[in-house]
BALOBA-1460 file (C-alpha; in Angstrom, 3 decimals):
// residues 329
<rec num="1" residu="x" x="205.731" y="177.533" z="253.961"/>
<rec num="2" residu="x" x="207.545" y="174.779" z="253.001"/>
<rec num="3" residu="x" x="209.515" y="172.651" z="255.266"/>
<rec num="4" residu="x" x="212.922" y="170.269" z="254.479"/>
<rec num="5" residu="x" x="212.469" y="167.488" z="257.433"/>
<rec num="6" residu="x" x="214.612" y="164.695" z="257.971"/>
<rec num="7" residu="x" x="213.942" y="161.393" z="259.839"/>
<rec num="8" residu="x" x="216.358" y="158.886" z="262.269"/>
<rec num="9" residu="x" x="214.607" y="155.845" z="260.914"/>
<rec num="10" residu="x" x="214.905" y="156.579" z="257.067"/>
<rec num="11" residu="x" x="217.531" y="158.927" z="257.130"/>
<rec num="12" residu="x" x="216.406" y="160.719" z="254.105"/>
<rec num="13" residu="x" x="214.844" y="164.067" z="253.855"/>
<rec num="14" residu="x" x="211.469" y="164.925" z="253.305"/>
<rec num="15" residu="x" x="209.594" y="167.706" z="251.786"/>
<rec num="16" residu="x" x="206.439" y="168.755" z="253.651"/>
<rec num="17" residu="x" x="204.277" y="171.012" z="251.576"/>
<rec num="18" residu="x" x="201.192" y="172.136" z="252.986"/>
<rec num="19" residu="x" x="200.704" y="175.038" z="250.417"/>
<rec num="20" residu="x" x="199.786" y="171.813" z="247.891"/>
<rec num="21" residu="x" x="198.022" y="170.127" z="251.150"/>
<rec num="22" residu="x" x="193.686" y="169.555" z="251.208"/>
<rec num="23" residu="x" x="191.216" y="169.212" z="253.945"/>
<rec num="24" residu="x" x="190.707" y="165.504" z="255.145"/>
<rec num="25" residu="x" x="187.218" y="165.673" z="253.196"/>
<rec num="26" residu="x" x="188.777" y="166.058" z="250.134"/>
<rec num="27" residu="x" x="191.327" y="162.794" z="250.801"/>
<rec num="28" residu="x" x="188.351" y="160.622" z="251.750"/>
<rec num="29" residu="x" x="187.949" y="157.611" z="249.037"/>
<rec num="30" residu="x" x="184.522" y="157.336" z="246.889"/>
<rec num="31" residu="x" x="182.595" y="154.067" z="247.401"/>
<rec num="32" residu="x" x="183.644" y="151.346" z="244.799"/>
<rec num="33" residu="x" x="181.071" y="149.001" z="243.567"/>
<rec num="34" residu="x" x="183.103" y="145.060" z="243.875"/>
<rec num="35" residu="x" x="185.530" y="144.338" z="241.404"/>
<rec num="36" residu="x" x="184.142" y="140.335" z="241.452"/>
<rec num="37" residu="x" x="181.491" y="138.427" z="242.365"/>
<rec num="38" residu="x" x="182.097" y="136.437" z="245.668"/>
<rec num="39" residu="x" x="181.338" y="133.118" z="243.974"/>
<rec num="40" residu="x" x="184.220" y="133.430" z="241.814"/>
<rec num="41" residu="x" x="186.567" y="134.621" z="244.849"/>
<rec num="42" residu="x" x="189.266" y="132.212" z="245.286"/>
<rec num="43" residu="x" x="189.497" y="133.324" z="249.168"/>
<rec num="44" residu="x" x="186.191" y="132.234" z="249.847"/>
<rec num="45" residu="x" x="184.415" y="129.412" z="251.715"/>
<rec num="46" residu="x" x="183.516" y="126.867" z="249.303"/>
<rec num="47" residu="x" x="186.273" y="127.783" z="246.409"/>
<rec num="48" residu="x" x="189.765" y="126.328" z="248.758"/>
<rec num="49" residu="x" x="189.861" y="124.084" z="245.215"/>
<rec num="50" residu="x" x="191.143" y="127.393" z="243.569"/>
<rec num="51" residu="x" x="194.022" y="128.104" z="246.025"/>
<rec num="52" residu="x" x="197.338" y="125.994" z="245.940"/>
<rec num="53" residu="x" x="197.281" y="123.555" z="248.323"/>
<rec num="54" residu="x" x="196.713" y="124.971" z="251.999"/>
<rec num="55" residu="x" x="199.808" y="125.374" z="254.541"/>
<rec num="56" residu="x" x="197.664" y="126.165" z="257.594"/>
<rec num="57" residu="x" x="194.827" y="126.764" z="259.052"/>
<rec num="58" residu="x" x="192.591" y="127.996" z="261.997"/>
<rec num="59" residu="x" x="189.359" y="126.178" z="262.241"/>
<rec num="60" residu="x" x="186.026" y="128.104" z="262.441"/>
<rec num="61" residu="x" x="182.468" y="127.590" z="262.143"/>
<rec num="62" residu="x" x="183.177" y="127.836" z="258.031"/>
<rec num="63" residu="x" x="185.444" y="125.370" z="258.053"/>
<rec num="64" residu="x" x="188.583" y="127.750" z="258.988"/>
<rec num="65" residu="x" x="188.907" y="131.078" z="260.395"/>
<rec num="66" residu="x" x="192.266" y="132.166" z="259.419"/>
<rec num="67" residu="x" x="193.775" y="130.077" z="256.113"/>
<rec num="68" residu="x" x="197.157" y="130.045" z="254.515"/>
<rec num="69" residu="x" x="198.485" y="129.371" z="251.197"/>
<rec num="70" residu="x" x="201.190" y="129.654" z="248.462"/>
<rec num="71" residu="x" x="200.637" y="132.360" z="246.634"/>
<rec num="72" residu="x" x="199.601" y="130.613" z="243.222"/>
<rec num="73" residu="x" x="202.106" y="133.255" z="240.961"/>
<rec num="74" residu="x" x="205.237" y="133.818" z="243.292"/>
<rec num="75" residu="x" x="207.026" y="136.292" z="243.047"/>
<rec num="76" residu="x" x="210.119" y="133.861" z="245.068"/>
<rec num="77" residu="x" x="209.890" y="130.282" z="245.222"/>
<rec num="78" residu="x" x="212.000" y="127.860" z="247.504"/>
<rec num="79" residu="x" x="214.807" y="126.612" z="245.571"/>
<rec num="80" residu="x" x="217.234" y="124.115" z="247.252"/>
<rec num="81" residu="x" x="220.047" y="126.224" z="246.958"/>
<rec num="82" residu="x" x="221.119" y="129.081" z="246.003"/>
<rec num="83" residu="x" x="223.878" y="129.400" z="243.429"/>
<rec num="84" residu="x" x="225.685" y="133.035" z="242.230"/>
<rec num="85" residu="x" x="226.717" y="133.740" z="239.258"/>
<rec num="86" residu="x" x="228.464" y="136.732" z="238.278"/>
<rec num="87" residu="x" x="228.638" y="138.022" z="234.694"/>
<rec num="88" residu="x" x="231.245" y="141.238" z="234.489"/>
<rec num="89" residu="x" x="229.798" y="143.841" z="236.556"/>
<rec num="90" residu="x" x="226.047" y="141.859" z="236.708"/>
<rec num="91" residu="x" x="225.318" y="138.588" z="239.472"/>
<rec num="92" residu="x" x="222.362" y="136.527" z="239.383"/>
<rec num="93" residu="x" x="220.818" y="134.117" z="241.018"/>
<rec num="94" residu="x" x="217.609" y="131.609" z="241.355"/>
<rec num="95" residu="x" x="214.800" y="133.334" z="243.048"/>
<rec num="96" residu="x" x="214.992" y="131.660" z="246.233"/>
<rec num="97" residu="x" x="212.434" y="132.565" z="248.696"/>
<rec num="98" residu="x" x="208.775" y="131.867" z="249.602"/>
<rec num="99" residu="x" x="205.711" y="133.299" z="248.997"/>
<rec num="100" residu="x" x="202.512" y="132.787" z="251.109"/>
<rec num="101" residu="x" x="199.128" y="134.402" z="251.431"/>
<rec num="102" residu="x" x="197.586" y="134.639" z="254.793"/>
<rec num="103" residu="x" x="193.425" y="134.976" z="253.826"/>
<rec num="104" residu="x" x="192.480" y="137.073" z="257.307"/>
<rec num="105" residu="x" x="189.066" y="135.850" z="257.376"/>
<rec num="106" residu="x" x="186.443" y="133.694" z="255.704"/>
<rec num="107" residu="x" x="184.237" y="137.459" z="255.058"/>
<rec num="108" residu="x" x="184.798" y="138.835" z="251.555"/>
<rec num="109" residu="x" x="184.312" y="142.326" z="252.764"/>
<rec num="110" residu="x" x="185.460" y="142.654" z="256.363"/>
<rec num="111" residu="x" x="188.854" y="144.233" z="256.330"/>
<rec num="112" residu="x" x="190.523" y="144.005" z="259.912"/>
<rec num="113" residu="x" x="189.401" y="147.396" z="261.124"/>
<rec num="114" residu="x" x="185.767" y="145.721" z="260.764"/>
<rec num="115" residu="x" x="186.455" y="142.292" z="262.068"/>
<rec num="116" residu="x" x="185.630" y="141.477" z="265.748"/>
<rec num="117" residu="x" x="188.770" y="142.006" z="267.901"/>
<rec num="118" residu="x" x="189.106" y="138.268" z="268.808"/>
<rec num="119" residu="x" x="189.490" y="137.199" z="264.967"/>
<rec num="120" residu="x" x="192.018" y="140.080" z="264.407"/>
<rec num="121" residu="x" x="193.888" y="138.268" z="267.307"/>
<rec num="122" residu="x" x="193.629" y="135.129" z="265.364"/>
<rec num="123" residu="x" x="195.376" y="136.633" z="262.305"/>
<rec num="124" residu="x" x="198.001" y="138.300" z="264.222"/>
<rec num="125" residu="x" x="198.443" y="134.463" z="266.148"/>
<rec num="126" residu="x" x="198.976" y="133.223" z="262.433"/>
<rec num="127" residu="x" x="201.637" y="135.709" z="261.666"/>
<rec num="128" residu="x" x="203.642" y="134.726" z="264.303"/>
<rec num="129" residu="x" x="202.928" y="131.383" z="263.990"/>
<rec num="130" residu="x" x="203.977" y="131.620" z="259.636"/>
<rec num="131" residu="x" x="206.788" y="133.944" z="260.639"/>
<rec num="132" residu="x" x="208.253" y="131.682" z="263.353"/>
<rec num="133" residu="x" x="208.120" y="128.545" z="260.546"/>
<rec num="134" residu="x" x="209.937" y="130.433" z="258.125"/>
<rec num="135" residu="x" x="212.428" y="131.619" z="260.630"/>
<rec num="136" residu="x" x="213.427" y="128.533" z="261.601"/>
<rec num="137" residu="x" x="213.990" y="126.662" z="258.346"/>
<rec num="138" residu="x" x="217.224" y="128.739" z="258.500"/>
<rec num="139" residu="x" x="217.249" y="129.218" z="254.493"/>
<rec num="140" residu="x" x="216.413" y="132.716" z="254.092"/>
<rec num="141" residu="x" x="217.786" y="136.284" z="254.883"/>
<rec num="142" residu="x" x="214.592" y="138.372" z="255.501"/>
<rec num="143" residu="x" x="211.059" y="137.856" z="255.984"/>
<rec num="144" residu="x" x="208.665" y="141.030" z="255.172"/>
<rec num="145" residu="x" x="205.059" y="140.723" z="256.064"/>
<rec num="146" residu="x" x="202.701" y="143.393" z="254.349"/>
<rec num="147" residu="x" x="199.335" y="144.109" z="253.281"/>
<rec num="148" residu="x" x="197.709" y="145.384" z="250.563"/>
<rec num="149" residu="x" x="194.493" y="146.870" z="250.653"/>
<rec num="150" residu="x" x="192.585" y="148.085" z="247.631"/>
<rec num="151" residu="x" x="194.123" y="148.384" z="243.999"/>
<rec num="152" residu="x" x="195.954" y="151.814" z="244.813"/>
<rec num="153" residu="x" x="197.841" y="149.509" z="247.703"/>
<rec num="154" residu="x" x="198.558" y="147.115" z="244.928"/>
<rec num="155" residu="x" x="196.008" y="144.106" z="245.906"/>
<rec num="156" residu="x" x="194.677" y="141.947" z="242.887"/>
<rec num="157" residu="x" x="191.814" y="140.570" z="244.740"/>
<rec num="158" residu="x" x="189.327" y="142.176" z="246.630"/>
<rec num="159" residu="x" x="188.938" y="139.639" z="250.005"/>
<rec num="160" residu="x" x="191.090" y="141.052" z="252.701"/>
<rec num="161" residu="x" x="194.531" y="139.256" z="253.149"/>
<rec num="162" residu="x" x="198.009" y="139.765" z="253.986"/>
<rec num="163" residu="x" x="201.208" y="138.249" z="252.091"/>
<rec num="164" residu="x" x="204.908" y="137.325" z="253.268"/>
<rec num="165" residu="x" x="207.697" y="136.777" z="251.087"/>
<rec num="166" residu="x" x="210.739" y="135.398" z="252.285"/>
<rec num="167" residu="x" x="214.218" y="136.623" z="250.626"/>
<rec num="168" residu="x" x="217.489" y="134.693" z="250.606"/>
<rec num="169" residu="x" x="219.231" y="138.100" z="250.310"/>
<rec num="170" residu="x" x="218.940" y="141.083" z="252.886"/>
<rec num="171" residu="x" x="216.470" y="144.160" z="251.020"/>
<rec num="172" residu="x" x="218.559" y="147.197" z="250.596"/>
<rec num="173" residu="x" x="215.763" y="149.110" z="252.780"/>
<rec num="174" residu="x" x="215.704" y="146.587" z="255.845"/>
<rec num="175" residu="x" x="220.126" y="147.335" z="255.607"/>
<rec num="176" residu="x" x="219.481" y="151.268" z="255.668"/>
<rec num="177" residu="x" x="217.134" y="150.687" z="258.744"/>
<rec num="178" residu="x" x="219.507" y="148.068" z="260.713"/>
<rec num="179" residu="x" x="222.188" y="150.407" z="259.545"/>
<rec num="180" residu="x" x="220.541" y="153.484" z="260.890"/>
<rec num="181" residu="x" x="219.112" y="151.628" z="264.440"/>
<rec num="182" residu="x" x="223.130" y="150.504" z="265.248"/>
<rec num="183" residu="x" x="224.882" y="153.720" z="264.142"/>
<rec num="184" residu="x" x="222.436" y="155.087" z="266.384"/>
<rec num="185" residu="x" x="223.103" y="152.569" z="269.359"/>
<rec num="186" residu="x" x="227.099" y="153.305" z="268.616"/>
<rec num="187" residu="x" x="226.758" y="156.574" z="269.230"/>
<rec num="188" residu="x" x="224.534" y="157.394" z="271.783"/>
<rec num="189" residu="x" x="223.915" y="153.926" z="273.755"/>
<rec num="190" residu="x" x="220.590" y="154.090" z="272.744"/>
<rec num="191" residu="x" x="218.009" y="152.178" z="271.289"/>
<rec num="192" residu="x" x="217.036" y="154.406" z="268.085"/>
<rec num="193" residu="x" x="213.148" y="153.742" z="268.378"/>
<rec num="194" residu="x" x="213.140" y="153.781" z="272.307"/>
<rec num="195" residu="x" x="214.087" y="157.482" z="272.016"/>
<rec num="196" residu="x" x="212.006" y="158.353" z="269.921"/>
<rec num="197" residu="x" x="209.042" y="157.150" z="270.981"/>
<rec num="198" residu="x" x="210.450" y="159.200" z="274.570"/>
<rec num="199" residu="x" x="211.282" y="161.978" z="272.476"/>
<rec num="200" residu="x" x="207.531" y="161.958" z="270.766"/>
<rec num="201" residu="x" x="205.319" y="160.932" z="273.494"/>
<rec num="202" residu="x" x="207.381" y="164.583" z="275.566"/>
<rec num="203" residu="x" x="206.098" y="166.652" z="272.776"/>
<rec num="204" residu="x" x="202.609" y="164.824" z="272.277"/>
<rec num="205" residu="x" x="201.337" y="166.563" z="268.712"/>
<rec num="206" residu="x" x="202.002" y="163.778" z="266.354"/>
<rec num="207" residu="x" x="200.847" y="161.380" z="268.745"/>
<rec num="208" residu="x" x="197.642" y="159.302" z="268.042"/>
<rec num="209" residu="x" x="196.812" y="157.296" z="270.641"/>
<rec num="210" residu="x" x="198.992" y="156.060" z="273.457"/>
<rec num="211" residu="x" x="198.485" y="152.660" z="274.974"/>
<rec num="212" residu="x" x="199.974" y="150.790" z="278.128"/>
<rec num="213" residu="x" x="201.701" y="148.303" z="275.397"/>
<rec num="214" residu="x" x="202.055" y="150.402" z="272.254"/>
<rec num="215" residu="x" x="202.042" y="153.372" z="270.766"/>
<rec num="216" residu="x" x="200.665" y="155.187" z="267.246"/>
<rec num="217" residu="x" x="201.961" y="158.344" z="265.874"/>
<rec num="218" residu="x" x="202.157" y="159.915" z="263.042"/>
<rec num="219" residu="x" x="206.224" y="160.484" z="262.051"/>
<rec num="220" residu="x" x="207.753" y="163.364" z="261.791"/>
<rec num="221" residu="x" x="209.263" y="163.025" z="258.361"/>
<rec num="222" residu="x" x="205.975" y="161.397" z="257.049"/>
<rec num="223" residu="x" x="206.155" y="160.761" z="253.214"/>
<rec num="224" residu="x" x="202.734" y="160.438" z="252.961"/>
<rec num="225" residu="x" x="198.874" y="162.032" z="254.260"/>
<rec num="226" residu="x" x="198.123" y="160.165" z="257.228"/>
<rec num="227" residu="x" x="200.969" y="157.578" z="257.653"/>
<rec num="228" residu="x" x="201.068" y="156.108" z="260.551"/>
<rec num="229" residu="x" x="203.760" y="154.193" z="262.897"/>
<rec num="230" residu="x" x="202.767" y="151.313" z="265.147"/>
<rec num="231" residu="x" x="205.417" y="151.308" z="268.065"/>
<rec num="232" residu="x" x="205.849" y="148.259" z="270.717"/>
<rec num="233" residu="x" x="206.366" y="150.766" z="274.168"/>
<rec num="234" residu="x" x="208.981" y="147.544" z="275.326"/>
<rec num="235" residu="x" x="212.275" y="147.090" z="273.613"/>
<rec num="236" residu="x" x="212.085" y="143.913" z="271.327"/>
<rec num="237" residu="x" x="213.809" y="143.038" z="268.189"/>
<rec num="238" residu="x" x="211.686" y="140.193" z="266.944"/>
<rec num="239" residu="x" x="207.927" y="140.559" z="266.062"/>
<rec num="240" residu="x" x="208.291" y="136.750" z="266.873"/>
<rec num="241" residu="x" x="208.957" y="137.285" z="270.337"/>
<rec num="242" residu="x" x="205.436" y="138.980" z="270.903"/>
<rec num="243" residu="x" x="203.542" y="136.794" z="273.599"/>
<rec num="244" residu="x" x="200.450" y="137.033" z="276.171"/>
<rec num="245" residu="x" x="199.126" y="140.149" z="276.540"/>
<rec num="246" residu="x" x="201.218" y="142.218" z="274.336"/>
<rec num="247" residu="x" x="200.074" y="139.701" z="271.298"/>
<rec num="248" residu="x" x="196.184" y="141.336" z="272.046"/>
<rec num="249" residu="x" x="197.367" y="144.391" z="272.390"/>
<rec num="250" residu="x" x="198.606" y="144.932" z="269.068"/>
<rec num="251" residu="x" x="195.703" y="143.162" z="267.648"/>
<rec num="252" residu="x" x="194.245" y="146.208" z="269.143"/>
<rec num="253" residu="x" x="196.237" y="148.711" z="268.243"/>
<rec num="254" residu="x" x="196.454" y="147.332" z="264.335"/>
<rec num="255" residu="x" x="192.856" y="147.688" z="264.772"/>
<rec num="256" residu="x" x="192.363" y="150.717" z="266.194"/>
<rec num="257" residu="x" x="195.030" y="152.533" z="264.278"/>
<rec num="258" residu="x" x="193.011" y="151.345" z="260.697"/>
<rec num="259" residu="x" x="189.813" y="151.879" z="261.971"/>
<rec num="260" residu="x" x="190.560" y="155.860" z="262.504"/>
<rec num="261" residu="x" x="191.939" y="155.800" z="259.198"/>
<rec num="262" residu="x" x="188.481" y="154.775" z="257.419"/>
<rec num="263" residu="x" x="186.391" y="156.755" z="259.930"/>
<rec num="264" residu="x" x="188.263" y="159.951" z="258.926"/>
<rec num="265" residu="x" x="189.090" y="158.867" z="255.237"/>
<rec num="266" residu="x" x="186.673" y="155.748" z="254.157"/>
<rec num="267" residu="x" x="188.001" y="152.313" z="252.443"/>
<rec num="268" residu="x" x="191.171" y="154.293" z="251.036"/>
<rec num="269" residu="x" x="193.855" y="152.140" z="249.790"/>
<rec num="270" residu="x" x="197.063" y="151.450" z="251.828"/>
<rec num="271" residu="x" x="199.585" y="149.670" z="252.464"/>
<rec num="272" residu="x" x="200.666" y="148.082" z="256.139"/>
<rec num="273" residu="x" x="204.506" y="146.857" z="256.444"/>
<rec num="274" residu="x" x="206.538" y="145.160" z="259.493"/>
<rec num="275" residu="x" x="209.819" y="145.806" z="259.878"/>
<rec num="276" residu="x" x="211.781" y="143.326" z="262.332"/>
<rec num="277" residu="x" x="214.843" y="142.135" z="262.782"/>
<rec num="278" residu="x" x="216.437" y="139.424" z="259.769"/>
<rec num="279" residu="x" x="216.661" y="136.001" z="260.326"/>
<rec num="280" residu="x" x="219.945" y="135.426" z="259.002"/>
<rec num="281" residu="x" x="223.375" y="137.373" z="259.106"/>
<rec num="282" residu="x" x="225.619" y="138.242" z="261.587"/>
<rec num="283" residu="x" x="224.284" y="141.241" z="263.432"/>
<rec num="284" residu="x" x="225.762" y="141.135" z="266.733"/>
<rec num="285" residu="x" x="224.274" y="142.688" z="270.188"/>
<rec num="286" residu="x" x="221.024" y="143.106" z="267.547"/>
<rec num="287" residu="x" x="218.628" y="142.549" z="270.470"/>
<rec num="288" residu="x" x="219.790" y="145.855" z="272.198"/>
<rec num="289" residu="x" x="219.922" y="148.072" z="268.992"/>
<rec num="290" residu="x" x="217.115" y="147.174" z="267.011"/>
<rec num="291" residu="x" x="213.350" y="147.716" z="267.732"/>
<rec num="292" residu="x" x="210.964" y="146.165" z="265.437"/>
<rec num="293" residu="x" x="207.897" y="148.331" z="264.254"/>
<rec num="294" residu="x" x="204.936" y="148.477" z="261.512"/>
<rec num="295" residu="x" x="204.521" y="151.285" z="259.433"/>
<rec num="296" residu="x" x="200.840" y="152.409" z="257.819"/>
<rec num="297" residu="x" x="200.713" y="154.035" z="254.279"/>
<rec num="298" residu="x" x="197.311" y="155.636" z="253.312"/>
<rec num="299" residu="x" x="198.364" y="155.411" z="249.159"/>
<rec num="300" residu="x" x="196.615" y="158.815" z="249.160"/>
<rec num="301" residu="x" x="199.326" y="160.971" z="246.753"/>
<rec num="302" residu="x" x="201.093" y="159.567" z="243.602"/>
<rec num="303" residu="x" x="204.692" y="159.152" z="243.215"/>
<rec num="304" residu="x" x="205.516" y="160.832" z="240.096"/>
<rec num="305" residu="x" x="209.056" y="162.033" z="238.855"/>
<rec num="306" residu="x" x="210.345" y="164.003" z="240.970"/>
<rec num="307" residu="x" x="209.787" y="161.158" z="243.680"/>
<rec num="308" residu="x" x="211.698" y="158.596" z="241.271"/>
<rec num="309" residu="x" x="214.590" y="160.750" z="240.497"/>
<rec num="310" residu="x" x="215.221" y="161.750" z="244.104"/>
<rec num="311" residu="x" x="214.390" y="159.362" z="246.397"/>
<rec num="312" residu="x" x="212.774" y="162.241" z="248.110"/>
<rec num="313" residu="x" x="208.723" y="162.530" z="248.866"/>
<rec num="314" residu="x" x="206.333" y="164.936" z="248.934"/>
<rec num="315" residu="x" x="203.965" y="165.416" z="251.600"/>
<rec num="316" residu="x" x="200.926" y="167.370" z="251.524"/>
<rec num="317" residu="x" x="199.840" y="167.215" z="254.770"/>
<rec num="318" residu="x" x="201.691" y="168.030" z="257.771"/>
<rec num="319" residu="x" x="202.054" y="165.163" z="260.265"/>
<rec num="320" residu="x" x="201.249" y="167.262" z="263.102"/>
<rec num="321" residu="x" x="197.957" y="168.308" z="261.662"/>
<rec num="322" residu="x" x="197.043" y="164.303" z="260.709"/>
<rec num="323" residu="x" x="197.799" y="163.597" z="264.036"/>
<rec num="324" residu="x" x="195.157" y="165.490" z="265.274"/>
<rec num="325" residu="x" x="192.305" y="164.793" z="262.656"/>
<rec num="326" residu="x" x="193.035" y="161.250" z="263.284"/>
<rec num="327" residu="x" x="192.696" y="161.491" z="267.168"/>
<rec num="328" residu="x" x="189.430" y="163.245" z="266.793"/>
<rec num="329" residu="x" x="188.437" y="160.524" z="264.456"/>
């Protein structure tokens, strides 16, 4: 029957429905023929004239292995200040921020569960390497780094890539979280996601696959099929402050955790998100409360109605039982 399930992260209840729920089969995506020729694809070697002009790069035997660029229609761009205005009950403000796109790799139609471990290491090196540049201008709030992966995850081109857009004002989902991870911390002394990874790797059915430096499970109040949560097993608050041998490891994991995705379910659409700690505010004693973490969301259901007027999701497919597909995958 149905369940009502609640989550510490989100704090917002789910509805897991498994009466409405299919077989894995009948999730798995149909082959898409391309959506472009790779001679017109701005992302690949021999078209860089059809980028913006290019922030970064890792070389390769193409010319670069890893490349990074404005995105050429912004959603934020970097004003030099920023200036409120308030108009009755309405404020506005220039759309300070940045927006960059991080091209993972000179193949059109490798995604990273297909690319060689070593150049998924490169593209997690340039994340940290973008996200630490950004951080330290000092000019913005939040960074979010995300993916988009086929046009149900929202991507307009086809060549695998990853985007991060800067925000000079703190997203009211990053405040729930923070709010959530230091009520949390107030009350019990606790970091949130260190307990729950404790409480989750004791009772072992939603977890995928536990490593010595991380670990992938599928959440308890999932909102979607087959979302998945990427969990660093030592406390840190900054995805910046990943070094060494944790830095492969989750090259590994981000790997390995989209790789049994498409062995169970094909090239399905989804979307990848990190959430770490801000760059600006005052959040004090932040590096004991907060634990940063990436979230996986197979775009496998459509939010319709009831989903906008609520808040509330709809999940088909029991976490517990995607746990276990996706460790047989």
């Amino acid at each position: 029957m149905p369940e009502l399930r609640w989550g510490p992260l989100r704090r917002r209840w789910v509805i897991v429905a498994p009466e409405r729920g299919k077989r894995p089969s009948d999730f798995r995506a149909q082959p898409q023929p391309s959506a472009e020729a790779p001679s017109g694809c701005p992302f690949c070697p021999g078209n860089e004239h059809l980028t913006p002009p290019e922030i970064a790069r890792v070389p390769g035997p193409d010319g670069w292995a890893v490349r990074v660029v404005p995105n050429k229609f912004p959603a934020l761009v970097d004003y030099p200040a920023l200036e409120l205005e308030r108009d009755g009950l309405f404020r506005r403000a220039a759309g300070r921020g940045t927006h960059e796109v991080i091209i993972d790799s000179p193949d059109h139609h490798r995604d990273l569960d297909r690319l060689p471990l070593e150049q998924v290491e490169r593209v997690v090196d340039m994340y940290l390497a973008r996200l630490k540049a950004i951080h330290s201008a000092g000019r913005f709030q939040y960074v979010q780094l995300f993916k988009n992966h086929g046009k149900g995850g929202g991507a307009s081109l086809a060549h695998p890539h990853t985007q991060i857009i800067a925000t000079s004002v703190l997203p009211p989902e990053v405040e729930e979280r923070l709010s959530a991870a230091r009520q949390h911390f107030a009350a019990h002394g606790r970091c949130l996601v260190c307990q729950l990874m404790e409480e989750e790797l004791a009772a072992e059915e939603r977890v995928v696959e536990e490593g010595d430096h991380f670990v992938i499970l599928s959440p308890y109040d999932a909102r979607f099929p087959f979302e998945l949560l990427v969990l660093p097993r030592a406390h840190s608050h900054r995805f910046v402050e990943l070094y060494g041998e944790d830095r492969t490891s989750f090259a590994r994991a981000l790997k390995g955790a989209l790789a049994r995705l498409s062995s169970l379910l094909g090239d399905v659409p989804y979307n990848f998100v990190l959430h770490t700690a801000p760059c600006g505010g005052d959040w004090p004693g932040i590096e004991d409360w907060y634990h940063w973490h990436l979230e996986i969301i197979p775009r496998l259901t459509q939010l319709a109605g009831f989903e906008w007027g609520t808040g509330m999701f709809i999940n088909p497919m029991p976490p517990e039982a995607a746990a276990g597909h996706l460790r047989a995958a």
